[in-house]
Every structure is written in C-alpha cells, then in structure tokens.
PyMOL Python script that loads the backbone (N, CA, C, O; Angstrom):
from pymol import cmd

cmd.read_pdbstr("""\
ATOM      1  N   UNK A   1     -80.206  12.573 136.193  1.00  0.00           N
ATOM      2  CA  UNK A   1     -79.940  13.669 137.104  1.00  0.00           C
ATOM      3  C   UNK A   1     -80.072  13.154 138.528  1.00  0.00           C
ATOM      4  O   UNK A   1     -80.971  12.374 138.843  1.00  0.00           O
ATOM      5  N   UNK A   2     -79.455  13.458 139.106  1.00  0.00           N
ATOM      6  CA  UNK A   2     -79.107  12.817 140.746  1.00  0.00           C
ATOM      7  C   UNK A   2     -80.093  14.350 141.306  1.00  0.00           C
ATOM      8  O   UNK A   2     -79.867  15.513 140.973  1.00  0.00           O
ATOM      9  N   UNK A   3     -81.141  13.865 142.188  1.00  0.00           N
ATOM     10  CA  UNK A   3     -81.569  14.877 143.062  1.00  0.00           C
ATOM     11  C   UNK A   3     -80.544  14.751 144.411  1.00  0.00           C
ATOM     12  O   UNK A   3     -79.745  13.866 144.715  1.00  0.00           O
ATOM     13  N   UNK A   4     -80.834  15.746 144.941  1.00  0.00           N
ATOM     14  CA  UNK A   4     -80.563  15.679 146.398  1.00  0.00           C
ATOM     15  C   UNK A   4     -81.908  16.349 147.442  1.00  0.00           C
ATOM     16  O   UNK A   4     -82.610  17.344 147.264  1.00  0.00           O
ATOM     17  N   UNK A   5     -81.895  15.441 148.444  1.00  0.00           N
ATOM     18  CA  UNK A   5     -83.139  15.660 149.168  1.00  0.00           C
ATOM     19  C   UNK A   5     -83.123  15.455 150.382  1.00  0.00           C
ATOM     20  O   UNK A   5     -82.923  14.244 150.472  1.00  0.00           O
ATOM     21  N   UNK A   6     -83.228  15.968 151.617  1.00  0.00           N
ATOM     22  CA  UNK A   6     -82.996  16.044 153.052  1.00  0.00           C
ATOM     23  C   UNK A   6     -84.443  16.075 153.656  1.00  0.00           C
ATOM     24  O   UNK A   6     -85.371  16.844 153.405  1.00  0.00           O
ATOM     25  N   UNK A   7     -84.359  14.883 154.634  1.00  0.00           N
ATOM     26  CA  UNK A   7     -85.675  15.339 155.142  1.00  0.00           C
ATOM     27  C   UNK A   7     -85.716  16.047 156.857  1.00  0.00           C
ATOM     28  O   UNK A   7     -84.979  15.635 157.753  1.00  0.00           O
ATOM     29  N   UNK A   8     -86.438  16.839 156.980  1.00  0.00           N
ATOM     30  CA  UNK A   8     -86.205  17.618 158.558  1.00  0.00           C
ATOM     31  C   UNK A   8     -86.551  16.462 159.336  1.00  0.00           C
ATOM     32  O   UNK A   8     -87.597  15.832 159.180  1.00  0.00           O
ATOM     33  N   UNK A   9     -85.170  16.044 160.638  1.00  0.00           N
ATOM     34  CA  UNK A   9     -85.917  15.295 161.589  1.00  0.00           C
ATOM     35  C   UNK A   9     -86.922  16.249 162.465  1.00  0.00           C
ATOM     36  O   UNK A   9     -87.565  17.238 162.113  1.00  0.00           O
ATOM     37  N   UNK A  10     -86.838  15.692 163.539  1.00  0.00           N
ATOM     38  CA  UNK A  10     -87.531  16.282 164.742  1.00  0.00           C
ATOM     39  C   UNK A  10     -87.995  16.972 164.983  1.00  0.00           C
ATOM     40  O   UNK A  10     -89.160  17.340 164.830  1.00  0.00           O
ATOM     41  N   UNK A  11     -86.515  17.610 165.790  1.00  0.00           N
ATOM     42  CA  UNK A  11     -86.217  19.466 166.284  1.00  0.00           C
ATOM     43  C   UNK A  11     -84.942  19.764 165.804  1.00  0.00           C
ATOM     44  O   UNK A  11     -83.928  20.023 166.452  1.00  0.00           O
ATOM     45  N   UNK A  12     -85.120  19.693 164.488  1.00  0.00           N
ATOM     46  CA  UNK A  12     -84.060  20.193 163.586  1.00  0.00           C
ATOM     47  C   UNK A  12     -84.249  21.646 163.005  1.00  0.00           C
ATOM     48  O   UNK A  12     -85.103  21.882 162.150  1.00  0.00           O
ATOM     49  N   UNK A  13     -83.373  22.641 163.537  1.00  0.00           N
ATOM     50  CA  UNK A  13     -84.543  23.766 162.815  1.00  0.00           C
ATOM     51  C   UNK A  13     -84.030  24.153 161.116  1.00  0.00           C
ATOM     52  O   UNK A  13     -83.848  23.292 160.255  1.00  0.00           O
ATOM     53  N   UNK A  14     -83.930  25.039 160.994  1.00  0.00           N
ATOM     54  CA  UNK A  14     -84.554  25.228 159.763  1.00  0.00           C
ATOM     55  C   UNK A  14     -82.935  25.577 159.052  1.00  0.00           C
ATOM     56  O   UNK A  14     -82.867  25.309 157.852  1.00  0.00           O
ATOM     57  N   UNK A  15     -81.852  26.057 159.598  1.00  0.00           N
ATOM     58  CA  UNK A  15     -80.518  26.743 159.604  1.00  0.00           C
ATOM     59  C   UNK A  15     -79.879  25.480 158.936  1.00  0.00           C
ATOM     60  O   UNK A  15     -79.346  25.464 157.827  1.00  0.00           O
ATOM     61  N   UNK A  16     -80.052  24.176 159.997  1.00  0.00           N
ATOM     62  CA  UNK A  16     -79.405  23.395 160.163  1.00  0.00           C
ATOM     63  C   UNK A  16     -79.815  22.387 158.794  1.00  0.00           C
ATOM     64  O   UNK A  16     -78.876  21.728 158.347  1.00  0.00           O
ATOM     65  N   UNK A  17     -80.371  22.325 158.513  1.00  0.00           N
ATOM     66  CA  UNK A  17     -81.407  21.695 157.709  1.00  0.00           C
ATOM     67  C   UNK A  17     -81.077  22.197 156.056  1.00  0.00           C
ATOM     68  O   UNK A  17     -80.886  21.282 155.255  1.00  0.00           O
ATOM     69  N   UNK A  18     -81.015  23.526 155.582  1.00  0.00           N
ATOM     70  CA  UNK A  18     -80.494  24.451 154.869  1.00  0.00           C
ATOM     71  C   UNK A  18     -79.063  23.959 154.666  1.00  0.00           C
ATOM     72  O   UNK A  18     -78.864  23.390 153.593  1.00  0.00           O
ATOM     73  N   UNK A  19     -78.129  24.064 155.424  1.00  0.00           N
ATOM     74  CA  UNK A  19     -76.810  23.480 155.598  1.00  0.00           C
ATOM     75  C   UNK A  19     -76.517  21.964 155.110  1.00  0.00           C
ATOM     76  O   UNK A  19     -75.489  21.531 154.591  1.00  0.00           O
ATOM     77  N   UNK A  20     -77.585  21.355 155.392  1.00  0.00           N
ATOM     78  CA  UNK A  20     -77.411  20.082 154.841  1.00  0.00           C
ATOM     79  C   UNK A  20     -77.590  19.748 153.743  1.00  0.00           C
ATOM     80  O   UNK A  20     -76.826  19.111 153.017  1.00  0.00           O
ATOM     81  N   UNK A  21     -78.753  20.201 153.492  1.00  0.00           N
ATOM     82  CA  UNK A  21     -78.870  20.742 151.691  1.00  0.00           C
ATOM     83  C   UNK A  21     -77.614  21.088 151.169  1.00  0.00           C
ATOM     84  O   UNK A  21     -76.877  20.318 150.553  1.00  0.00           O
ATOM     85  N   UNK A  22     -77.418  22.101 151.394  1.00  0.00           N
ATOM     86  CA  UNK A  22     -76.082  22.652 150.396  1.00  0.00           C
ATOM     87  C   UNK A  22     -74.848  21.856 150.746  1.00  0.00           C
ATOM     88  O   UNK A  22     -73.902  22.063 149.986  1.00  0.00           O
ATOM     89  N   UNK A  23     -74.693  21.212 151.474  1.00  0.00           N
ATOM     90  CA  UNK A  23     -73.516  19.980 152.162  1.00  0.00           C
ATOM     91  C   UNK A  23     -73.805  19.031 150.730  1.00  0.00           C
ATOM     92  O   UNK A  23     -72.884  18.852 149.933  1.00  0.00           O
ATOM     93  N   UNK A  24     -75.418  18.346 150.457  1.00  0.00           N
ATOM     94  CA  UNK A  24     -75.479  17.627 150.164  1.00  0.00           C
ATOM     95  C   UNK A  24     -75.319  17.766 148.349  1.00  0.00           C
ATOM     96  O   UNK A  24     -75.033  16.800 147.642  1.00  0.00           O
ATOM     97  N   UNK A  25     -75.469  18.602 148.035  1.00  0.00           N
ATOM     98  CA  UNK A  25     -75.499  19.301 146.338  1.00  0.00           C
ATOM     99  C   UNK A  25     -74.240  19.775 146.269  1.00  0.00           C
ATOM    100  O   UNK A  25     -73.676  19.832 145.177  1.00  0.00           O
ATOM    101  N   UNK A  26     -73.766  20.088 147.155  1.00  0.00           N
ATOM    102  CA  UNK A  26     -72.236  20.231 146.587  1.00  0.00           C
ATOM    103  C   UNK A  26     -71.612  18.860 146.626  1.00  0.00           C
ATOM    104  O   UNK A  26     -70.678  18.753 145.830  1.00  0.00           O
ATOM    105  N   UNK A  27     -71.889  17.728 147.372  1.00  0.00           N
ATOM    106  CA  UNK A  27     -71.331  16.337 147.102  1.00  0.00           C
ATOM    107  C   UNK A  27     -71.828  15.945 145.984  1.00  0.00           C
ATOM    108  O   UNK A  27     -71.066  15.261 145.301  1.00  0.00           O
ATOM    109  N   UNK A  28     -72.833  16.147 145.576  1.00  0.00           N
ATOM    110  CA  UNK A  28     -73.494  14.787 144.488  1.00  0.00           C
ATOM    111  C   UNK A  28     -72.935  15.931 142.857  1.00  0.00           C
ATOM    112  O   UNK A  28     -73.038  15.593 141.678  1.00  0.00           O
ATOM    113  N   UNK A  29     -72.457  17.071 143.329  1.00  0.00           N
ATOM    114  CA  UNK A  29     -71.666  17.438 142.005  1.00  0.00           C
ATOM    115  C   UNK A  29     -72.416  17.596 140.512  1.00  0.00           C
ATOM    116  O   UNK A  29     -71.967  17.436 139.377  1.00  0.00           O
ATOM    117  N   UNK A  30     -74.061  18.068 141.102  1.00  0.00           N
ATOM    118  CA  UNK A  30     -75.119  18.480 140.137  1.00  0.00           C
ATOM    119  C   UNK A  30     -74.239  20.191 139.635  1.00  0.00           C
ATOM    120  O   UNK A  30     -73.684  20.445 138.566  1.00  0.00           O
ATOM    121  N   UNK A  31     -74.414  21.116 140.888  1.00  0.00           N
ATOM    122  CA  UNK A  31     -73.922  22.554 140.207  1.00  0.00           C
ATOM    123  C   UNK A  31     -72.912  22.712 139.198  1.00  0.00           C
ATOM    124  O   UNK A  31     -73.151  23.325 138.158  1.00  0.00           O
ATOM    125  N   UNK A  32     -71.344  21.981 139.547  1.00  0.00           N
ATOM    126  CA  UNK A  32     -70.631  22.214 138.110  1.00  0.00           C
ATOM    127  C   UNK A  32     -71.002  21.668 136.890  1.00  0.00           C
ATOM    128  O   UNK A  32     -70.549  22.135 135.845  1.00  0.00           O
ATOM    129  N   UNK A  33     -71.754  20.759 136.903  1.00  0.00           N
ATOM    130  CA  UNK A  33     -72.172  19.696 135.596  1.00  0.00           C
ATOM    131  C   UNK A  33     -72.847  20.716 134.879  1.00  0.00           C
ATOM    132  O   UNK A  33     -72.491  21.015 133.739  1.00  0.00           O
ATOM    133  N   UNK A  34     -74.031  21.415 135.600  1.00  0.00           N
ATOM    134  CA  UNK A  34     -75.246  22.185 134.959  1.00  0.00           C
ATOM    135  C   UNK A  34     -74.581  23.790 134.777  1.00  0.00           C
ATOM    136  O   UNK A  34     -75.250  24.576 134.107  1.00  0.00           O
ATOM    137  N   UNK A  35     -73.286  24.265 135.364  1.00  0.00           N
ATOM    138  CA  UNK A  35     -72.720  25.425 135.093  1.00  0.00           C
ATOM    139  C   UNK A  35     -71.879  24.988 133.860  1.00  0.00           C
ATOM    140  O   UNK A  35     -71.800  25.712 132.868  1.00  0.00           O
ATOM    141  N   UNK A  36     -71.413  24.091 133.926  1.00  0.00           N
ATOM    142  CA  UNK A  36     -70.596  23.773 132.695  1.00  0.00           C
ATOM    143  C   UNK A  36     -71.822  23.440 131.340  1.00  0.00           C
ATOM    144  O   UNK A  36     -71.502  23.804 130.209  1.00  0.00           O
ATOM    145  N   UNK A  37     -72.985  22.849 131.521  1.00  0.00           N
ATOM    146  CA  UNK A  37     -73.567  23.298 130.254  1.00  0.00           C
ATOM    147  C   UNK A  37     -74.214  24.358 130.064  1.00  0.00           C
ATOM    148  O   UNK A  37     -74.810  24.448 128.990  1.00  0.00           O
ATOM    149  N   UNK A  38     -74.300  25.472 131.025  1.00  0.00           N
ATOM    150  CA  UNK A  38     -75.024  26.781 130.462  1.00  0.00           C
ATOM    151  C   UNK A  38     -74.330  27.758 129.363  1.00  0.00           C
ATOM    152  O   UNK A  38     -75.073  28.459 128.676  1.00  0.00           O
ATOM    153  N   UNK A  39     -72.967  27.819 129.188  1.00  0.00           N
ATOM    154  CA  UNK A  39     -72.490  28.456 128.450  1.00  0.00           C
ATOM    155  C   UNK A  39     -71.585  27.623 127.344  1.00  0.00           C
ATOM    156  O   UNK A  39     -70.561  28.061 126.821  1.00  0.00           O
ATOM    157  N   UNK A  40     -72.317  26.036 127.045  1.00  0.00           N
ATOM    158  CA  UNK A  40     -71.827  25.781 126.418  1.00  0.00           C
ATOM    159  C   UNK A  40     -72.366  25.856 124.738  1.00  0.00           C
ATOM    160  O   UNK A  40     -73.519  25.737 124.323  1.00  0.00           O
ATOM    161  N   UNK A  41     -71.134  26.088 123.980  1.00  0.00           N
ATOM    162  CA  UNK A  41     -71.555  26.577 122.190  1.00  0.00           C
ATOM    163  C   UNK A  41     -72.034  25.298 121.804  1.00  0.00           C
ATOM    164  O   UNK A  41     -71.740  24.213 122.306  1.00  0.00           O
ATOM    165  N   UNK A  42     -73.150  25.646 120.437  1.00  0.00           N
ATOM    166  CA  UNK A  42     -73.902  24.539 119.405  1.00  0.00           C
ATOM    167  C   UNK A  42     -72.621  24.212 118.961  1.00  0.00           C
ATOM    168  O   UNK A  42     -71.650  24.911 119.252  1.00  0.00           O
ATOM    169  N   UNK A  43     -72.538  23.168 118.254  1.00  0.00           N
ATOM    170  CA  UNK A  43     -71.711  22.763 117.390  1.00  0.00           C
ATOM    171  C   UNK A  43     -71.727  23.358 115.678  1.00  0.00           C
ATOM    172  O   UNK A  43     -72.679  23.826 115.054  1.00  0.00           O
ATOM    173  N   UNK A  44     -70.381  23.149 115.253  1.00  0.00           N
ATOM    174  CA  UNK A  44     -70.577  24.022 114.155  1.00  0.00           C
ATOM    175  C   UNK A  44     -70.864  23.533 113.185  1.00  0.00           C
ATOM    176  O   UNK A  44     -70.603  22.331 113.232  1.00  0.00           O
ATOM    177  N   UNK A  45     -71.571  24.032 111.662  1.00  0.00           N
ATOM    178  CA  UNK A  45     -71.983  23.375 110.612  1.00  0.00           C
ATOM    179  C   UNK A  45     -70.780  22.957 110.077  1.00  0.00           C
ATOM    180  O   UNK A  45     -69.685  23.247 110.559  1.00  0.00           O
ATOM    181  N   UNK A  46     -71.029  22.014 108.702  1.00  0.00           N
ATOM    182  CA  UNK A  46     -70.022  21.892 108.252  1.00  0.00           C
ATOM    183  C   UNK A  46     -70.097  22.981 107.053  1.00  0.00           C
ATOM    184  O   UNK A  46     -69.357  22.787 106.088  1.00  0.00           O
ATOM    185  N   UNK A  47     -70.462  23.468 107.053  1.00  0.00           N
ATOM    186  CA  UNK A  47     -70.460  24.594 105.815  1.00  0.00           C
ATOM    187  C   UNK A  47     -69.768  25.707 106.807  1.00  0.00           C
ATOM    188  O   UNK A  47     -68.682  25.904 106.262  1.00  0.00           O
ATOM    189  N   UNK A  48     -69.819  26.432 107.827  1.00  0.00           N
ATOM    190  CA  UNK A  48     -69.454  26.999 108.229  1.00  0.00           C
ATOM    191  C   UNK A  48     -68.117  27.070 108.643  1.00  0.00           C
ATOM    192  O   UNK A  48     -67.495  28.128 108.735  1.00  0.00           O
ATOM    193  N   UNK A  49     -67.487  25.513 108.996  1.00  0.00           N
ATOM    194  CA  UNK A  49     -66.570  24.726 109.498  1.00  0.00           C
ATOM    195  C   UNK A  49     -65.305  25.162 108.259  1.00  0.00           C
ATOM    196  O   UNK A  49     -64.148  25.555 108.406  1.00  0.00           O
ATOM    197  N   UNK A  50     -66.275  24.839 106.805  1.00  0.00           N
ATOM    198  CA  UNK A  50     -65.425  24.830 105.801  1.00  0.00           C
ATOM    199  C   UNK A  50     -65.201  26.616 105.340  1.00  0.00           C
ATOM    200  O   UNK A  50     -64.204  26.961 104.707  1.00  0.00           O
ATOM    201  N   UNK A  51     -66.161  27.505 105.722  1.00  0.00           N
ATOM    202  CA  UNK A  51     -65.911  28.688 105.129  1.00  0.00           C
ATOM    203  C   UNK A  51     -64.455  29.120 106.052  1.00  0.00           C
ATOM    204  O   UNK A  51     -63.333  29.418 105.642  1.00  0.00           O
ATOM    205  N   UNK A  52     -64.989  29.017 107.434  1.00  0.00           N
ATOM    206  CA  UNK A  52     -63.843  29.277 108.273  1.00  0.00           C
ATOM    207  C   UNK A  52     -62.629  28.462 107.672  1.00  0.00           C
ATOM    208  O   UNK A  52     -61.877  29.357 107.288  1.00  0.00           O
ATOM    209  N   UNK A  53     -62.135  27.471 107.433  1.00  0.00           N
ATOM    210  CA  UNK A  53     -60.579  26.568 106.838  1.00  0.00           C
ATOM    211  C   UNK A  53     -60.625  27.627 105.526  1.00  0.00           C
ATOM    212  O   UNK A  53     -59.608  28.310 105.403  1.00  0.00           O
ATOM    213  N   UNK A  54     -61.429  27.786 104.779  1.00  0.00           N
ATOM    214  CA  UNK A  54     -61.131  28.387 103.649  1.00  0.00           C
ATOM    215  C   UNK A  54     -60.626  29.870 103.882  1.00  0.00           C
ATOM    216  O   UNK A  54     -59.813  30.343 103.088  1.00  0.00           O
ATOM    217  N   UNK A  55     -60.936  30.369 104.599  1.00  0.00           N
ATOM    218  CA  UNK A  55     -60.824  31.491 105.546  1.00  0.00           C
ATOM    219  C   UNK A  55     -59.150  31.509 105.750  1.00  0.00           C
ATOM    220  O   UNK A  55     -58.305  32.143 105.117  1.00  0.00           O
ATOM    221  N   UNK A  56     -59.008  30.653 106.777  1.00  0.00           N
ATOM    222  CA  UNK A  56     -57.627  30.654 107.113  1.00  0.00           C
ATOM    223  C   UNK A  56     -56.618  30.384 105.689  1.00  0.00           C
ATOM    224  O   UNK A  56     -55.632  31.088 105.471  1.00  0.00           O
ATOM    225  N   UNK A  57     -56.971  29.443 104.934  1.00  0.00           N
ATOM    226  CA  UNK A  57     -56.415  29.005 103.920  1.00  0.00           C
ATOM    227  C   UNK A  57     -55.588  30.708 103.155  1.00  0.00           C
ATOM    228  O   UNK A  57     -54.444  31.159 103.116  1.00  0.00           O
ATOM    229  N   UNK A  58     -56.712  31.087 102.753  1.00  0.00           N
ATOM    230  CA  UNK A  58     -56.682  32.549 101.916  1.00  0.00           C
ATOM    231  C   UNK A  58     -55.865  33.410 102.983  1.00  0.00           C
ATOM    232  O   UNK A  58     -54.772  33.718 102.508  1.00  0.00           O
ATOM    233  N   UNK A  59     -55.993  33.735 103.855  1.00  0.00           N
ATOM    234  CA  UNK A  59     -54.787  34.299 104.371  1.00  0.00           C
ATOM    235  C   UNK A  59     -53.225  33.985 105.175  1.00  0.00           C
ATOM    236  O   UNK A  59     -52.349  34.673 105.699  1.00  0.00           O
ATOM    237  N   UNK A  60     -53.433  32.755 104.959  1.00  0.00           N
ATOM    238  CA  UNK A  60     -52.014  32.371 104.975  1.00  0.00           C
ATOM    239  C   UNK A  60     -51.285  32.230 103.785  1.00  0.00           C
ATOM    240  O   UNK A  60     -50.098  31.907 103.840  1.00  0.00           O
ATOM    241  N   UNK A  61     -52.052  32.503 102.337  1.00  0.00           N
ATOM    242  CA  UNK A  61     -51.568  32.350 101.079  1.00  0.00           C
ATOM    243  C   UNK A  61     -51.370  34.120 101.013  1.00  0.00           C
ATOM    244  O   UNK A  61     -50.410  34.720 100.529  1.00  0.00           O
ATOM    245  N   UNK A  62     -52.277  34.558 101.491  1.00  0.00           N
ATOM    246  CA  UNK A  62     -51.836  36.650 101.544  1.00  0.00           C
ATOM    247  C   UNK A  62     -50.583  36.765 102.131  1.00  0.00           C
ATOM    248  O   UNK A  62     -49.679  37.097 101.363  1.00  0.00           O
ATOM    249  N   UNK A  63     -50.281  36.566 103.364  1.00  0.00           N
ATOM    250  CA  UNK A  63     -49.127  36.461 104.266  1.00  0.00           C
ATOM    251  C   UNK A  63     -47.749  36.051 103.767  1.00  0.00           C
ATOM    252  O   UNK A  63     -46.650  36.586 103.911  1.00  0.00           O
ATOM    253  N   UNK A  64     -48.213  34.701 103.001  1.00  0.00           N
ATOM    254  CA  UNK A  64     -46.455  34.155 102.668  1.00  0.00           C
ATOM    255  C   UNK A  64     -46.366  35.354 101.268  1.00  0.00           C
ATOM    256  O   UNK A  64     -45.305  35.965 101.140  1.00  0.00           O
ATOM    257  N   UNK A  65     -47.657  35.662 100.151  1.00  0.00           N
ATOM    258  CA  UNK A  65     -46.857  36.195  99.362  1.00  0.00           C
ATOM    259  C   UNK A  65     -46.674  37.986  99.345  1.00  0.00           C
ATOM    260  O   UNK A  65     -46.617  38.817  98.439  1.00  0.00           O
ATOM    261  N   UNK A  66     -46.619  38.054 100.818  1.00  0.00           N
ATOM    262  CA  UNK A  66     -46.261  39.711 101.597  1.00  0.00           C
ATOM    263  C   UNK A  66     -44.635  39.244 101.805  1.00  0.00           C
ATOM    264  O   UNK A  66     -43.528  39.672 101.480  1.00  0.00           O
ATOM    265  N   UNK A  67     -45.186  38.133 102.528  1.00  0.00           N
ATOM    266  CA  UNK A  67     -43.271  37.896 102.895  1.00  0.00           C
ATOM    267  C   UNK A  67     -42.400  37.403 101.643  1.00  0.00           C
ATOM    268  O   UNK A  67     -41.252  37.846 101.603  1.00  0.00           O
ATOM    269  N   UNK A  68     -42.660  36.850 100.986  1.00  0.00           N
ATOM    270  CA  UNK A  68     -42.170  36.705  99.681  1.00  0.00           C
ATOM    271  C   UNK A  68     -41.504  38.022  98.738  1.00  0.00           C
ATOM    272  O   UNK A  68     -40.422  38.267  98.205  1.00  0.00           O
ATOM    273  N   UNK A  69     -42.864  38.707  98.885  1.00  0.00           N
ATOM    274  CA  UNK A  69     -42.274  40.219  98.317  1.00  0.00           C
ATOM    275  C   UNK A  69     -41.654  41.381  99.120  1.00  0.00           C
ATOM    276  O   UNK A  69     -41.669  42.543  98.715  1.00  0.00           O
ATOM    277  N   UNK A  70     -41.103  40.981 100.298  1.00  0.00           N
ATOM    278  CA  UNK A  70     -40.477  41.487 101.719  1.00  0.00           C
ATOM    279  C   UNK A  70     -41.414  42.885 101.844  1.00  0.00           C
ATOM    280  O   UNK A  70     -40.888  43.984 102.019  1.00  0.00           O
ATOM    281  N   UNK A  71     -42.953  42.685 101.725  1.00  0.00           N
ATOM    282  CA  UNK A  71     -43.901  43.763 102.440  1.00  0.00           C
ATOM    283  C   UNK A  71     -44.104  43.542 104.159  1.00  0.00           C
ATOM    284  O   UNK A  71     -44.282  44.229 105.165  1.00  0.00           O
ATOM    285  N   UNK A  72     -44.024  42.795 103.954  1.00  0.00           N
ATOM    286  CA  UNK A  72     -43.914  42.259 105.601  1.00  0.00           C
ATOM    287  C   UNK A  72     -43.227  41.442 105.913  1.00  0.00           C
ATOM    288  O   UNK A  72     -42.712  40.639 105.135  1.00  0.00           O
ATOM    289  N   UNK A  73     -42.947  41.498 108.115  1.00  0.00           N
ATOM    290  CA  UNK A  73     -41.704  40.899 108.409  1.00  0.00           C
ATOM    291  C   UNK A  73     -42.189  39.695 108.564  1.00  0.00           C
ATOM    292  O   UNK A  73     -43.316  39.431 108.146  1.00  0.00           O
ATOM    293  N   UNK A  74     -41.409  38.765 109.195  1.00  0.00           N
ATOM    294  CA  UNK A  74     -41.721  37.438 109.911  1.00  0.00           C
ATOM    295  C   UNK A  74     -43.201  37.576 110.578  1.00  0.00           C
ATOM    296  O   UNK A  74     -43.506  38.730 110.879  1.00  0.00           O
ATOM    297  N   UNK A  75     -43.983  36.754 110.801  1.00  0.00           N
ATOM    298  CA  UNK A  75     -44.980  36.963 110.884  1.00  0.00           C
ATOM    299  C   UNK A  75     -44.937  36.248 113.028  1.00  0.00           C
ATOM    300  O   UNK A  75     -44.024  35.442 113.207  1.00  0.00           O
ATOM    301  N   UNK A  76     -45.552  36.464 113.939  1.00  0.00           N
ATOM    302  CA  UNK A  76     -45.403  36.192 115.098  1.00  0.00           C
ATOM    303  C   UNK A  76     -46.619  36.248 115.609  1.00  0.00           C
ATOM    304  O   UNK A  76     -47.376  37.207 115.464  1.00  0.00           O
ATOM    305  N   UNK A  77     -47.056  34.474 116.691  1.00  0.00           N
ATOM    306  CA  UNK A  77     -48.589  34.341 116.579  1.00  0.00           C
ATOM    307  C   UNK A  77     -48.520  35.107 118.113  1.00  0.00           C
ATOM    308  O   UNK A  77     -49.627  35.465 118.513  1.00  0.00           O
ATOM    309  N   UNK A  78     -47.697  35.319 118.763  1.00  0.00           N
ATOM    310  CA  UNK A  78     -48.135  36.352 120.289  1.00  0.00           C
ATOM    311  C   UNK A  78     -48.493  37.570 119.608  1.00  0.00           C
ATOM    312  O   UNK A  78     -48.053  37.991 118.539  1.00  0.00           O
ATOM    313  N   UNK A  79     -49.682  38.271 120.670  1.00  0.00           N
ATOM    314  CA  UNK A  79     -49.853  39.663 119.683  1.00  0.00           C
ATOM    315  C   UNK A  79     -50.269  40.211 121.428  1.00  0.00           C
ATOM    316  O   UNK A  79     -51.170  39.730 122.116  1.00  0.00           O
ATOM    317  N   UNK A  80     -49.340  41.301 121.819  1.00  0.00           N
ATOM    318  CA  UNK A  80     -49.464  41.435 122.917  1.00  0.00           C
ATOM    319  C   UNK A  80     -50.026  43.207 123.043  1.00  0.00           C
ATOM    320  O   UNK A  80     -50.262  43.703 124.145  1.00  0.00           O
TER     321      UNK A  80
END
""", "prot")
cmd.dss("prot")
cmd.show_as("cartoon", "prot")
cmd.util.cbc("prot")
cmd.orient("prot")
C-alpha cells in the first residue's frame, strides 16, 4: 500500500496543506484501487458454479422442446 504523507512547512496554513493531501492521493491512485475492492464478489464454489450450468442446461432443454412443439416463438435474449 503506497501511503501518502505531506509534511506542513513553515507558514503553510492549514487550507493549503489539506489541498496537498488530496493533490497527493489522488496521484498515487490508492482511492480507485480500494473503491474497486469494496464491492467486490467472493468467488464462486464449484458446487454452486455447477448447480448454476446445470441450471442453464435444464432450461435450454425446456425452451428448444416448447419450440419444437411450436408452444413458443423464437426465443430473443433482449428483454426490454
């Protein structure tokens, strides 16, 4: 992790000083790194991985034999 750290010279007041800070953390490019892992998902099991494929599996085998028996039309992945 890269800190960033400013030290007050002189008669630097306090505004100016603040400003440099945030000058300096928005360069070293800590905030998007640490926003991009706060909402990032666990990874998935593989059991879960597989219920979901099995999942899809079973209803794309429902689907073709709807369209097969012309219960339903062409099937279309926009759904607006």
């Amino acid at each position: 992790m890269i800190n960033a750290e400013v030290v007050k010279s002189g008669n630097e007041n306090n505004v100016n000083l603040i400003r440099r800070f945030t000058k300096r953390v928005q360069g070293s490019g800590v905030l998007p790194r640490v926003r991009s892992k706060r909402y990032a998902a666990r990874k998935q099991s593989e059991y879960v991985k597989q219920k979901k494929t099995l999942k899809v599996l079973k209803r794309r085998q429902e689907v073709a034999e709807l369209l097969k028996m012309g219960k339903m039309t062409e099937f279309s992945k926009s759904r607006k």
